[in-house]
C-alpha positions as CSV (number, residue, x, y, z in Angstrom):
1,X,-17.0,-22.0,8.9
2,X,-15.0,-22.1,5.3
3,X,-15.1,-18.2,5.0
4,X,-13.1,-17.8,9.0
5,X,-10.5,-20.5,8.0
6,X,-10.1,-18.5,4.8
7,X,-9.8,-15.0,6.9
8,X,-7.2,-16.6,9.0
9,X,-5.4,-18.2,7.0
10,X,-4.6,-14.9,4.9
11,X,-4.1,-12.9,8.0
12,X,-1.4,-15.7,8.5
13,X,0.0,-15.1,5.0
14,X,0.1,-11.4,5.6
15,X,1.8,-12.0,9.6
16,X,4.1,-14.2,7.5
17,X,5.0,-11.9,4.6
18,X,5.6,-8.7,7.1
19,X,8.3,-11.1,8.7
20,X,9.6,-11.6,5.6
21,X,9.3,-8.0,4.5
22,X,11.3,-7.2,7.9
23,X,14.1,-9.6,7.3
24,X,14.4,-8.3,3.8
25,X,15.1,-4.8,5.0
26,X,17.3,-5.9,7.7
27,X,19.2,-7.9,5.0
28,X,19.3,-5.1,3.3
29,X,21.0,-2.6,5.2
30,X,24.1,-4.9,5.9
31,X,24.7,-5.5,2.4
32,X,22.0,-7.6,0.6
33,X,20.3,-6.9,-2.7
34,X,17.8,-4.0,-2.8
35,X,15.4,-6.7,-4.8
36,X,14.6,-8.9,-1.6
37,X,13.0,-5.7,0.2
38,X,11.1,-5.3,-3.5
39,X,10.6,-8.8,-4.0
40,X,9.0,-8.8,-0.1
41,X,7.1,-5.9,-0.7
42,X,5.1,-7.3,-3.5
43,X,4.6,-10.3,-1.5
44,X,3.2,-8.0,1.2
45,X,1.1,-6.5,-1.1
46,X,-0.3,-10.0,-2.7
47,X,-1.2,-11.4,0.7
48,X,-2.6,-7.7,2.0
49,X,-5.0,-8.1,-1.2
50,X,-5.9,-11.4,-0.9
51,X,-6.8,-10.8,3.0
52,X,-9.2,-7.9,1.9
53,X,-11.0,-10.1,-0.4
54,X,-11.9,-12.1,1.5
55,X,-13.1,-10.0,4.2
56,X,-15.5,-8.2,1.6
57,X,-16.5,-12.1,0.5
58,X,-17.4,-12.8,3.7
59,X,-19.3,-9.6,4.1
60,X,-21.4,-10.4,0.9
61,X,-22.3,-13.4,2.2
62,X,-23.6,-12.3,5.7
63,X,-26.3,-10.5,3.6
């Protein structure tokens, strides 16, 4: 049960930072700093990680 709540609650975190990654570009291109799409994209990337952890965990542990 632990390992789904973990799964979906990084899928959330990566639905989450895509929205933010979104805005930030959208910002962006009507006048914002270049450093919130940067600043998104490594959030993006954090969560993205984090999600495929703990999809392998959860594979490991099946075995």
């Amino acid at each position: 049960m632990i390992p789904r709540i973990s799964i979906a609650l990084s899928a959330f975190g990566v639905a989450v930072s895509l929205g933010l990654l979104a805005v930030s570009i959208r910002d962006c291109r009507s006048g914002a700093s270049v450093l919130w799409p940067a600043g998104a994209g490594a959030i993006f990337l954090a969560a993205a990680f984090a999600l495929v952890r703990d999809v392998r965990n959860t594979r490991r542990q099946a075995r």
